[in-house]
N, C-alpha and C positions, 0 to 999 in steps of 0.2 A: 437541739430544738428541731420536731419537724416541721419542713416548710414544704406546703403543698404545691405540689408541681403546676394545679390549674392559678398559680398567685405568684409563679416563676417563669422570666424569659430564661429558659433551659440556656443556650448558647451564651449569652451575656452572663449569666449567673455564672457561671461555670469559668473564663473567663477572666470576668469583670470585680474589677474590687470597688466598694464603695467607701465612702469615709466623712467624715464631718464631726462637726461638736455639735449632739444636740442635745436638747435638753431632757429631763430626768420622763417631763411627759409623751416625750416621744414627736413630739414638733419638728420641722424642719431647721436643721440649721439655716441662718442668717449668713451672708455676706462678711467676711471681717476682713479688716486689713492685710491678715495673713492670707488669707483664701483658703475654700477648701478646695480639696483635689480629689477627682472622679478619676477610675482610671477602669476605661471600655474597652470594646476593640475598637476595626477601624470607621465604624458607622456613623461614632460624632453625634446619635441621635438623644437626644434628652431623656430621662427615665420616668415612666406613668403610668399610672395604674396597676402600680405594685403596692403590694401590701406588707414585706416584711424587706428589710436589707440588712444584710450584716454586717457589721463593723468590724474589721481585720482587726486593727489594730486592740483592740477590748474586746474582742471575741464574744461579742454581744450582739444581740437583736434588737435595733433599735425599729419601732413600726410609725408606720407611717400612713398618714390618714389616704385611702384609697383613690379620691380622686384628686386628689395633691400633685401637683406637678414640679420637678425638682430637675432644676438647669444644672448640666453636668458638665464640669470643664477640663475637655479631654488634657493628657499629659502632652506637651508638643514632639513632633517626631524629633525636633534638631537636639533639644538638651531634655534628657527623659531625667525626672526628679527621681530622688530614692521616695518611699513611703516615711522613713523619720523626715527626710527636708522637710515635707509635703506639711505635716501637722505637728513638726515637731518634739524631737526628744523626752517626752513627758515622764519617761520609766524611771529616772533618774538623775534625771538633771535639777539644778536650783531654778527655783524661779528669775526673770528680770527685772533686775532691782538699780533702777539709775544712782550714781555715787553720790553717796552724802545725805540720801533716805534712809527715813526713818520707818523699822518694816512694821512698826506698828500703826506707823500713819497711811500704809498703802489699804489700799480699800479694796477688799476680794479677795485679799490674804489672808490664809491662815497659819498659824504657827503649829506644830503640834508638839502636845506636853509630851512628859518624860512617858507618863501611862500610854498614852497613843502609839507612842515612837515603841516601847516594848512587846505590846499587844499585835503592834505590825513584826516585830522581829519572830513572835511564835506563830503567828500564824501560819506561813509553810510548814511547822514541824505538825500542829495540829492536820494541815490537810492532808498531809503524808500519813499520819497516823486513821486519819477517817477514810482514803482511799489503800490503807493496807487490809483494815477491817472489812470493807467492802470485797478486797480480792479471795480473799479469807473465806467471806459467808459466798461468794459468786463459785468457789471451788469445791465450798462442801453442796453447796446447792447440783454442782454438775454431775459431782460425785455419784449422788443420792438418786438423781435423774437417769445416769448410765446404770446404777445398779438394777432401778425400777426395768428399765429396757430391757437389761437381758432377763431377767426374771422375765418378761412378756414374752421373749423370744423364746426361752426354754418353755411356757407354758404351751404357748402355739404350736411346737414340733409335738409333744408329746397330746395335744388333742387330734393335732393332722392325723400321729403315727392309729391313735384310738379308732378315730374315722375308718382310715385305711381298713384297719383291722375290722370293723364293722360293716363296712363293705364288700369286704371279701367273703364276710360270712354268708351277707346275704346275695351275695353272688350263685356263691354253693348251692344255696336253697331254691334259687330260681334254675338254677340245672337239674338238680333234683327234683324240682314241682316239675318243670319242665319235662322230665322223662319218666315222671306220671303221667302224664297227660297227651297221652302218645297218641298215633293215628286211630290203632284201633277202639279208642276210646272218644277219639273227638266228635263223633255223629249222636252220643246215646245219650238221650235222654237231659236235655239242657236244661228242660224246665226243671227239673230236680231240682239243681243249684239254687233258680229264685225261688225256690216256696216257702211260706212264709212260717217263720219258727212261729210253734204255739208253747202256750206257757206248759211244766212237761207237770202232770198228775203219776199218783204213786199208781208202776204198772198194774199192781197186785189188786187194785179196784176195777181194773178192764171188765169186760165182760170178756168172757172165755170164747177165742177164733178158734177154733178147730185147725189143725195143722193141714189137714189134707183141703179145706175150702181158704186158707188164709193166702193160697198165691193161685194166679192165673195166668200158667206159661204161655200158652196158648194167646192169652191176649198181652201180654208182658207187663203184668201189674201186680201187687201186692197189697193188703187188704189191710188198712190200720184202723184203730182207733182213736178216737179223742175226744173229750168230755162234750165239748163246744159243737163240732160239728157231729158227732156221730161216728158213725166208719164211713170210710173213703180210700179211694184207689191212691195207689204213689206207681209211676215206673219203675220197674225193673232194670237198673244198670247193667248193663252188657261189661266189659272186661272188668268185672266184681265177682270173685271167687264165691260161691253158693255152699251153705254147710251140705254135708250129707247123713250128719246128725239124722235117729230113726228115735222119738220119743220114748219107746218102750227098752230104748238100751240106759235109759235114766232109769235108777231106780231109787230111790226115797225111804230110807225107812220107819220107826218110830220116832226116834228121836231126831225126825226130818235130818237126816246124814244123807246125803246123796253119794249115789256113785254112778262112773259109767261105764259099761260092761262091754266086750266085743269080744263075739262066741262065749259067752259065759264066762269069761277072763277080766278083773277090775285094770280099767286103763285110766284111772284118774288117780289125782290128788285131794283131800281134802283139807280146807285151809279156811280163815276167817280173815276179816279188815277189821282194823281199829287206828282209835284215837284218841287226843285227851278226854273223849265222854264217858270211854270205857274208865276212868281213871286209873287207881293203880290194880295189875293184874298180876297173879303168881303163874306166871310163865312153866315154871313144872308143871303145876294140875292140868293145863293145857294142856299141854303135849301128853302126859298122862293119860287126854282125856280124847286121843285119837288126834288131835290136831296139828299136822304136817307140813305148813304153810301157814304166814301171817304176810297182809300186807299192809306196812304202817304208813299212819298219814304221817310224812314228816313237813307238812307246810301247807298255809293258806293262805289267798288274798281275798280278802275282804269284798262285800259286792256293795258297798256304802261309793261316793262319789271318788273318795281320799283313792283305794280301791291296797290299801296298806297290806304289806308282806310280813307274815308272822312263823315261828316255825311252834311247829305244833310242841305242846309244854311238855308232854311225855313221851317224845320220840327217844329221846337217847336213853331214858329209862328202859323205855319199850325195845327197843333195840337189842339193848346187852342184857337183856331177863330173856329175850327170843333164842339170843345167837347160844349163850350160857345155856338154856334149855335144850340144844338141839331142832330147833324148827329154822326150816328155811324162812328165810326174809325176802320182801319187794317191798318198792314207798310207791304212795303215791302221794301227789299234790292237787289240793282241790283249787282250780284256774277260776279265775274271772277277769282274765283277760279279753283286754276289746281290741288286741293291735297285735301283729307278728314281735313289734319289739318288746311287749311286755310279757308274751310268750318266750322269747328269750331270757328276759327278765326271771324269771320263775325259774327256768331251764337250772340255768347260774345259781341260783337262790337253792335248788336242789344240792346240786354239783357241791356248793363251797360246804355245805351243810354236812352230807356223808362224809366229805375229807378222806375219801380214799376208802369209805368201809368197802366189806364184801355185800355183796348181794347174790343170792341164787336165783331170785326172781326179779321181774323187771321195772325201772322208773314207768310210771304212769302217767299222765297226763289225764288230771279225772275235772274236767270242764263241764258244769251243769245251770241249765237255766235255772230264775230264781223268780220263786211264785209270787209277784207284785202285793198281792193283801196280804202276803205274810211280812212286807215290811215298812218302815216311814216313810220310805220316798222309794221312786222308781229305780231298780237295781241297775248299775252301773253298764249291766250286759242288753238291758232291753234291743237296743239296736246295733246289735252286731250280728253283722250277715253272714249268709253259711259262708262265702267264699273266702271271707274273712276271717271265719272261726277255723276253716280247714288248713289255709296259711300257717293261722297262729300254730295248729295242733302240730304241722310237719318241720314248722321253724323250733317248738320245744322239741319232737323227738331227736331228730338231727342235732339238734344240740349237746343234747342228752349221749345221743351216740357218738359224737364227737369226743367225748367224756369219756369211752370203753365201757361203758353202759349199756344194755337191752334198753329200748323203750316201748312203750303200750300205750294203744288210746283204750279211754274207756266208755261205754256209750251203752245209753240202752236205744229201743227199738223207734221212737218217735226221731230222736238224735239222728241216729243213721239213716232213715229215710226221708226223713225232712230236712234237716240240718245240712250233715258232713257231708259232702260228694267222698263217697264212699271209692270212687274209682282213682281220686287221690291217695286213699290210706292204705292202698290193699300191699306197701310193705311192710305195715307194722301188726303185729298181733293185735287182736280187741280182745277188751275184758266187757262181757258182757252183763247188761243189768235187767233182768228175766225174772220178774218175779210170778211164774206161772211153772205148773209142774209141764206140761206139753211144751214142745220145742216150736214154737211159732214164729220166728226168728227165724229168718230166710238166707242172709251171707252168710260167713264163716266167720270161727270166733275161737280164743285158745281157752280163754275163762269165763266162768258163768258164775254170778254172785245171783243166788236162787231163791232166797230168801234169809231168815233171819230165825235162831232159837237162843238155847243156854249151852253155854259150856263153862264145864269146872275151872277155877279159879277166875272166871267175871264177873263181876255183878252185875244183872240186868241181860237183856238180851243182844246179841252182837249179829253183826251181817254174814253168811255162811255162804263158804265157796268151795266150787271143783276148779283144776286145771287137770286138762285132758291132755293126756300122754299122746303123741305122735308115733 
């Protein structure tokens, strides 16, 4: 039983034994012939305003109305009583019975029958049996509690060990960003970074910049377009490597085939992207049909709120019809990430996916805005800021490289000059998205997706690319 300490003299309690006969409602015992016996220390002071005392002897709580005062009569120093003298041998002794009574005529006696007298003989075995079962369940209960425990403990090292490892990576990435973003680049052009992403239009509707008016070194700007505003100026990044790309070294033929020439010598590659739209494709008549390069999508995430990881439905058909054809292979993943860790997220989602294939071309990282009335609700990227979207992009390729993987941004021309701080990227290759025959596009770039025609064994028409030889 507990008994509250503000309803306990701590020192007397502790102590102090109380005793009496009282009765079943909890009343004070009365005075009797025999007396009862209080046994305190040496204070002699009377007990009140207690509310619980316990009975030694019957290891019971007998209670006692609060403001009840109850005369206590210490044990005397000269002859100290036992506790049986005091109240009497009741465990087992007979009652007293003057000689030559009759115990039926005593009044308060009772006798007890044969049933009583046996019911009292089992009783210890039953409580023996109800306090083994209780040690019983109290053991499987501790059991079940210590296994739960370390099961916690082993879950919590190995999310710590996860952590760690999470940390470390993004450690790396902030050394990395970090040594992007070095002195020579710290002065140029800050307002870049905030300007505001605009929703992106297909470039091949632009009106045509002329290459030689679309930059002004002179004033250090570059000349874009955009549906909303018209043309407008963006700065020129200072330690951002400039193409040196000459438009007429493009050449284009009938069957819009590009190539690109240096001193009259072909210094590209010709290659297409796909995906499950293309559905299924005869991989020989392609390569048959001059095509040297494929980069397949092998994954998307979704630009709905969920923002869900899917791997594209005919990569690994598209894959082993490519590698079995002879064409080189690169993936990309089309991002809609809004956070560095779900750009990791995807990174991984590549990685587990190839499982070790080859590749001769490189993971991509292909992140593009998404045109609000083309869908039910606002796309999951509305508000993700360049500085955020340039993290995301360098946390996938590092990851990616991490991997013994190439990695690639892909980007067309509003991206790079409004979006990405370009003077973060300038160590990974860009695959460039130009849908213009002139080279209007001012940094440097390994690939150009230039447009779109037919080629044997697709149905329908597919996006058509150079990579330019070094």
């Amino acid at each position: 039983m507990f008994i509250p300490e503000e309803n306990m003299n701590k020192e007397k309690y502790d102590e102090g034994i109380v005793s009496g006969d009282a009765d079943v409602q909890g009343n004070a015992p009365e005075e009797t012939a025999n007396g009862n016996v209080y046994i305190y220390d040496a204070d002699d002071e009377p007990v009140d305003d207690r509310d619980l005392y316990r009975d030694y002897s019957a290891d019971a709580v007998i209670a006692h109305h609060k403001d009840e005062q109850i005369d206590a009569v210490p044990v005397s120093d000269a002859g100290e009583q036992t506790f049986s003298e005091a109240v009497g041998d009741t465990a087992g002794s007979e009652p007293d019975i003057a000689a030559g009574e009759n115990i039926e005529e005593q009044e308060n006696v009772h006798v007890p029958s044969d049933n009583e007298t046996e019911a009292a003989r089992q009783a210890p075995s039953k409580t023996n049996r109800i306090s083994f079962i209780n040690t019983v369940i109290s053991m499987v209960t501790l059991c079940v509690a210590a296994a739960g425990i370390f099961t916690g403990f082993a879950y919590i090292r190995i999310h710590d060990q996860q952590l760690k490892d999470y940390q470390r990576r993004v450690d790396l990435l902030e050394e990395r960003i970090n040594d992007n973003t070095g002195s020579e680049n710290s002065n140029a052009g800050r307002e870049y970074v905030d300007a505001v992403s605009l929703i992106d239009e297909e470039e091949m509707n632009e009106p045509d910049v002329p290459a030689d008016k679309s930059v002004d070194i002179e004033r250090g700007k570059i000349l874009t377009y955009d549906s909303y505003v018209g043309y407008s100026w963006v700065p020129v990044l200072s330690g951002v490597k400039p193409n040196t790309y000459r438009s007429e070294d493009f050449i284009v033929d009938d069957d819009n085939r590009m190539t690109y020439k240096v001193d009259g010598e072909v210094s590209s590659y010709f290659g297409i992207d796909v995906s499950s739209y293309q559905g299924d494709i005869d991989w020989n008549a392609v390569r048959a049909d001059g095509v040297e390069f494929a980069v397949l999508r092998i994954g998307v995430r979704g630009y709905g709120e969920a923002g869900n990881i899917k791997v594209d439905d005919k990569f690994f058909d598209n894959y082993k019809g490519a590698k079995e054809a002879g064409i080189d292979i690169g993936v990309y993943f089309y991002s809609q990430a809004i956070s560095v860790e779900e750009a990791i997220e995807e990174a991984e989602f590549v990685i587990e996916h190839l499982d070790g294939r080859d590749l001769e071309y490189p993971v991509v990282f292909d992140w593009e805005p998404v045109d609000a009335s083309s869908t039910d609700s606002e796309p999951r990227t509305a508000d993700v800021m360049p500085g955020t979207l340039t993290l995301s992009a360098i946390a996938f390729c590092e990851t990616i490289k991490d991997a013994g993987y190439e990695a690639m941004i892909y980007t067309n021309k509003k991206m790079a000059y409004l979006k990405y701080d370009m003077r973060m990227l300038d160590d990974y290759p860009v695959w460039l998205a130009l849908y213009n025959p002139e080279m209007t596009y001012y940094y440097d770039f390994d690939m150009w997706q230039y447009g779109f025609g037919k080629i044997d064994g697709i149905e329908g028409d597919v996006d058509l690319d150079i990579a330019i030889i070094r």
